[in-house]
Every structure is written in C-alpha cells, then in structure tokens.
C-alpha positions in Angstrom: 0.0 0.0 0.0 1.7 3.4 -1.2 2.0 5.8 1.9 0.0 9.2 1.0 1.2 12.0 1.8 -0.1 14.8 4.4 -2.3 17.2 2.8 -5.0 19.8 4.3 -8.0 20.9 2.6 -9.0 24.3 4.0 -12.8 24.7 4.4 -12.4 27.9 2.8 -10.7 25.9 -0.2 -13.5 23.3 -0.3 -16.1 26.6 -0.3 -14.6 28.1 -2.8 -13.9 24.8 -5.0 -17.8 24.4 -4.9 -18.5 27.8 -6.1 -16.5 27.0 -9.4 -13.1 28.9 -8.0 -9.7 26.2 -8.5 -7.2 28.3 -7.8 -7.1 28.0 -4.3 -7.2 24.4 -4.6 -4.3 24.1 -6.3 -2.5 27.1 -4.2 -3.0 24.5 -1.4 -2.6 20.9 -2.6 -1.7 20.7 -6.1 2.3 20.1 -5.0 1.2 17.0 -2.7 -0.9 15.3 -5.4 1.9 15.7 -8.0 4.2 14.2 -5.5 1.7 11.0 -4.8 0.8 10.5 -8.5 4.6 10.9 -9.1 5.3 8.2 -6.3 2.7 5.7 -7.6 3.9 5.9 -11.3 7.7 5.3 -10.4 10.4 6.9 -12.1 9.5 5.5 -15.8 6.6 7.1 -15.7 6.7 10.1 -12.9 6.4 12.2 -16.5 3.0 10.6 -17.0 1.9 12.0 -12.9 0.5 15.7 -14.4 -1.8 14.3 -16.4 -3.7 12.2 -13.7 -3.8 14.9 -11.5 -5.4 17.2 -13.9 -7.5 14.7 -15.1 -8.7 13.5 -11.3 -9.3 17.5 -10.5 -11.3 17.8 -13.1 -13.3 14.5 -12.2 -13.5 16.1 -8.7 -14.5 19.7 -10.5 -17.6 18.3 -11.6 -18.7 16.4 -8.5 -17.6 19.4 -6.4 -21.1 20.3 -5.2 -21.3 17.0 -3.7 -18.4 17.2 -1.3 -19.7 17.7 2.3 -16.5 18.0 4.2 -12.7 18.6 2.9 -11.9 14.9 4.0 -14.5 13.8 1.9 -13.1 16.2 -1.0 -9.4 15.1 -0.1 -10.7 10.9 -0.4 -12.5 11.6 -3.6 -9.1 12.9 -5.2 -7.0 10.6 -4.3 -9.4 8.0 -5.3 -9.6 10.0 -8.6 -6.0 10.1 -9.4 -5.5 6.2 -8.0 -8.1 5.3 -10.8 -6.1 7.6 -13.3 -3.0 5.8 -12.8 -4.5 2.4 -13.1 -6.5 3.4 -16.3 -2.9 4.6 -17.3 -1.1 1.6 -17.2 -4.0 -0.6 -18.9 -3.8 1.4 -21.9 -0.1 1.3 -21.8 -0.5 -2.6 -21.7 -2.8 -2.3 -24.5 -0.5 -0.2 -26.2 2.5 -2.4 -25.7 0.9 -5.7 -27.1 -0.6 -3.7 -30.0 3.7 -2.7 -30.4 4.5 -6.2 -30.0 2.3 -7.3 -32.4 2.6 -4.5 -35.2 6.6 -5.3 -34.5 6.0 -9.4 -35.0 3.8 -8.4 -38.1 6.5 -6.2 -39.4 9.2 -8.9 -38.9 6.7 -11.4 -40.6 6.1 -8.8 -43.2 10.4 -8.7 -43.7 10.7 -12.4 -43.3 8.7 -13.1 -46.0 9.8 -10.3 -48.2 13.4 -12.0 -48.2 12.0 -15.3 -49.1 10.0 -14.2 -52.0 13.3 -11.7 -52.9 15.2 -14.8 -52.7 12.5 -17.0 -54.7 12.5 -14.8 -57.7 16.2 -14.3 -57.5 16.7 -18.1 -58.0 13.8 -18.3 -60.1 15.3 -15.7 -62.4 18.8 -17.3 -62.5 17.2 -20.6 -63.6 15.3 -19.1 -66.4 18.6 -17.4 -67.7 20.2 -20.3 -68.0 17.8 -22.1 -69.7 18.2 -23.5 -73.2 17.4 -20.7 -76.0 14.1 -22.5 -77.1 12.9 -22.3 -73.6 13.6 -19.0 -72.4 12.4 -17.5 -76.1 9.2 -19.3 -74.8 9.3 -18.0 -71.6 9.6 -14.6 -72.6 6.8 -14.2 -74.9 4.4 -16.3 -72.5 5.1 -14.4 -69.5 6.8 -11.1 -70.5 4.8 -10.4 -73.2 1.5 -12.2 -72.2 1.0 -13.8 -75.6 -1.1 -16.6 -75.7 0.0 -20.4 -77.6 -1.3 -19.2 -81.0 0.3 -16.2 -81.0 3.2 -17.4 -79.8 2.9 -20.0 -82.9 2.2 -17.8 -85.2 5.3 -15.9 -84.8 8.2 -18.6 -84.6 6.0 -20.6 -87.5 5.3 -23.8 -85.7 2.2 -25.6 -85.1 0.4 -24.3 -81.3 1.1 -28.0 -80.0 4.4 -27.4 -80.2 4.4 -24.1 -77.8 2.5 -26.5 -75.2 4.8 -29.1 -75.5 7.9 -26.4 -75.3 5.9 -24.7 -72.2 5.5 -28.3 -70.7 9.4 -28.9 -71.2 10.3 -25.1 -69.8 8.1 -26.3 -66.6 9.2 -29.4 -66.1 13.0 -28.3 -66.1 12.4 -25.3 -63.5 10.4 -27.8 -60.9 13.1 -29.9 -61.4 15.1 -27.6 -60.4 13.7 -25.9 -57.3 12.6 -29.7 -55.9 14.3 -29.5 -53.1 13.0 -26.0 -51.9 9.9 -26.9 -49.9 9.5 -23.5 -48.5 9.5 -22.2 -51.8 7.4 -24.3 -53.9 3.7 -22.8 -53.3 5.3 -19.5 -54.7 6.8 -21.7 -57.6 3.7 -23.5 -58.5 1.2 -20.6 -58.7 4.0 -19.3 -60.9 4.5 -21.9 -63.1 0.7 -22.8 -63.3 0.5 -18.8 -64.7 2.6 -19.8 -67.6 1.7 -23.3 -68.3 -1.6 -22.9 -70.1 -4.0 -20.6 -71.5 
C-alpha cells in the first residue's frame, strides 16, 4: 500500500472549490498530489503524474457540489488520481501488445519479403540459364503475355508445339527448385500462370 502524503484541505478551499473557483485548490494541494501521482507511477513514468492529477481534479470539479466536508473532498481525489494511474497503465499494456504485435507483423512482413526476394532471384537465374528455345518461350508467354497461337504464329510452328515447349520449360524449373519446400507454393502458382492458357 503506497503511503499518501499529508495534505489539508481548507474549508475555505473546499467553499470556494464548490462555487467553481480552483485556484485555491491548487495554491493549497496541487504540490502534494503531484508528489503522490509521481510516487505511484515510479520513475519511468513520474512524467506521465501531471496528467492524472489534472484529469482526477477535473473529475472532482464536476462532483464538487457534492463534497460535504474537505476529507470527503481530499478521499475523492485521491481516489480520482489512484483510478487515473490504473486506467494509465492498462492502456499502456494495451499499447504495448498492440507494439508487439505490429513489431512481429513487421518482422513477418520482412521475413517473407526475403524469401519471395530470394524466390524470384533463383527463379530468375534458372530461367537465364535455360536453353534458347525455352527462355524464347518463356519470354513471350510471361513477359509479353501472348497466348499459344500467338506465340505459334510468330516462330511458325504448329500451337502444339508451344505447349509441348511450355511443358518442357516447366518441367525443367520444378526440377530444379525440388528440393525447396519453403518455396514451392510460390513456384507453383508461378509456373501454373505460364503453363496454359
């Protein structure tokens, strides 16, 4: 239990208070609550103590007609700021595992940025050193889009030909990136773009 400190309320203070008139108020006690909020919060948050008071006046501001006596005044506020400090460090939890989470998304988020990096890097070296034939294929299928009879058309070969060619160039990549289990989702919905029209 944190000790709290000594602090008078003036009836004067408390008469005033109710008639809408702080400054007396914090003439009088402002110091002391600082130094309790300040107390409570420890010294990683003591820069955080301000707030809660101002907030836990103002709480008390608009009960103030309520207050019968200063020690009933003086309980309310510390009861104010107590609840201040403990709203305080829920949202801070909050806000932390919100952090945390953002920061494991982010790390995700990089993770699999370097594997698909990696992925097309490989991906991209294979398909350079594939055979002429091939890569010409590869190039007008997935560069430039063309379809099989397009593709046909222009090297003046039949359009079973192409498929059997695009067949061939996919059969020699997944032989090639077999043994990269991570990797082979990303290769397949690759590979499946370019196998057929």
């Amino acid at each position: 239990m944190h000790q709290i400190i000594s602090m008078n309320i003036s009836e004067h203070t408390l008469e005033e208070f109710r008639k809408g008139n702080i400054e007396p108020l914090y003439l009088e006690i402002y110091p002391s609550l600082l130094r309790y909020a300040e107390r409570v919060l420890g010294e990683s948050h003591a820069h955080e103590a301000e707030d809660c008071v101002q907030e836990a006046i103002y709480k008390v501001y608009l009960s103030r007609r309520e207050f019968n006596s200063p020690m009933h005044m003086r309980t309310f506020m510390y009861t104010c700021i107590h609840n201040e400090i403990i709203s305080l460090h829920r949202k801070q939890e909050v806000r932390y595992k919100f952090q945390d989470l953002q920061r494991e998304d982010m790390e995700e988020s990089l993770f699999d940025n370097l594997v698909l990096q990696e992925t097309l890097d490989q991906l991209y070296q294979a398909i350079d050193a594939l055979p002429p034939h091939l890569h010409e294929i590869f190039e007008m299928s997935f560069e430039q889009g063309l379809q099989n009879i397009e593709i046909a058309k222009l090297l003046q070969v039949s359009p079973e030909t192409i498929k059997k060619r695009k067949a061939k160039l996919v059969s020699v990549l997944r032989d090639q990136f077999r043994d990269e289990k991570n990797k082979m989702l990303l290769l397949y919905i690759f590979l499946q773009a370019i196998a057929f029209d």
